[in-house]
Phi, psi and omega in degrees: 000128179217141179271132188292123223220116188054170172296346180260020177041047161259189185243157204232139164223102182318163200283350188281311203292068138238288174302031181278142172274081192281113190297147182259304176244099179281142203201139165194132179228144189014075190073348184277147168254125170184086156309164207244099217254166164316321168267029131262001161291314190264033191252290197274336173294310175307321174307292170323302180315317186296311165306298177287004171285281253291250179007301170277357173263356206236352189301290167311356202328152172193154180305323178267099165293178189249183180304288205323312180312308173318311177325309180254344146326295167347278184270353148315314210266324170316287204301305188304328174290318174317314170299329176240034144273304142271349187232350179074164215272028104358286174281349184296358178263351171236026157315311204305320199276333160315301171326268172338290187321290195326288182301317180247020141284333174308332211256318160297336188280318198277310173320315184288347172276330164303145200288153165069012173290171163231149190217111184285351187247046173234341154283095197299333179307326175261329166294329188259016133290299154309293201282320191291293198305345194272324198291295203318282170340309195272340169279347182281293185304341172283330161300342184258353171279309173272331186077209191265019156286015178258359176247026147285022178272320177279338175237056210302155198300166176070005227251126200288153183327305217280281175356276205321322199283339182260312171315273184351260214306321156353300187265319172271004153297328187291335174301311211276357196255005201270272165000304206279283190303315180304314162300293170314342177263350194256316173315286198299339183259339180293302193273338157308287204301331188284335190269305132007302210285267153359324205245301207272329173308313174304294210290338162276335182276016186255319198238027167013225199292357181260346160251059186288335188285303179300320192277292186328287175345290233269302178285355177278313166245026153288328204258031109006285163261357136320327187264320151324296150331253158019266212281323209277276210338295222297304168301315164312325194283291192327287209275035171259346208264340187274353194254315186289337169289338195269011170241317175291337190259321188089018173252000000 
């Protein structure tokens, strides 16, 4: 989408419209609208990808891995250790979906750096769609692990009156806000950088061979934000594996 921009008609395209949705394939069933939109193209990109790593890292197996193998044993064991570290050989049964989780947001996240991409986890509405569904999963299993003992997580055995009156409301505010904080940190780090980015991008094509300051910047804090990537994949996976060890553990 571009905007008509001053008397000499060029086009100016501001740092928010990357994050515009657009539809690709218009779809409408009884009044609902549901188009087939740019971020579900890199949805479905991410997807492919989480696949063909699996697929390609895995193709060749042999005791003496290859490049692509190490790569990816690499990161089986990061995530899997990441997993038994907090939640104990327990949690190792919802290894695969931490795994998955891990790969698509990594992968959404990296994919939104590419020129003319889109980065769907820059969009708070698809992180709190994640974090809602994950707070749901882990309270059911905590309940289904414990019964109406899981809700010694707000009250642990022993804990005095006077305490107690003041913990409780505390604690479940702090349960109930875990969704909430889980989306907003991955939004908020997506969307600070590609606007960065976007901003810095302007200023050299604005400021032509003097924007040499800027193109320098724009590489510093792209790769910057590759390490931002990273690290979001990494925290979301993390603080899905602690609300789960606290359902499985009670800690």
């Amino acid at each position: 989408m571009a905007s008509q921009g001053g008397n000499n008609g060029e086009n100016h395209h501001g740092p928010m419209e990357q994050f515009d949705i657009n539809p690709l394939v218009k779809l409408n069933v009884n009044g609902y609208d549901i188009s087939y939109t740019n971020s579900a193209l890199f949805m479905t990109l991410a997807i492919v990808c989480t696949l063909g790593f699996f697929l390609f890292t895995t193709y060749k197996r042999s005791i003496v891995p290859n490049r692509a193998q190490a790569i990816g044993e690499l990161i089986f064991e990061f995530v899997a250790n990441m997993v038994k570290e907090n939640v104990g050989q327990k949690g190792m049964k919802y290894f695969p979906f931490i795994f998955t989780l891990f790969l698509f947001i990594l992968f959404g996240n990296v994919l939104g750096l590419l020129p003319y991409s889109f980065t769907f986890t820059s969009h708070i509405i698809v992180n709190a769609a994640l974090a809602v569904f994950i707070f749901v999963a882990v309270t059911i299993i905590g309940f289904a692990a414990h019964g109406l003992g899981y809700l010694r997580l707000f009250c642990p055995n022993g804990t005095p009156l006077l305490v107690a009156i003041v913990l409780v409301p505390i604690e479940i505010m702090s349960y109930f806000i875990r969704p909430v904080s889980l989306s907003l940190r991955l939004f908020a780090n997506m969307l600070a950088g590609h606007v960065l980015l976007k901003v810095l991008a302007g200023f050299v094509i604005s400021l032509g061979v003097f924007g040499l300051v800027p193109f320098i910047a724009i590489s510093a804090v792209t790769l910057l934000e590759i390490m931002v990537a990273l690290i979001q994949a990494y925290v979301f996976a993390l603080l899905s594996t602690i609300y789960l060890n606290d359902a499985i553990n009670l800690h």
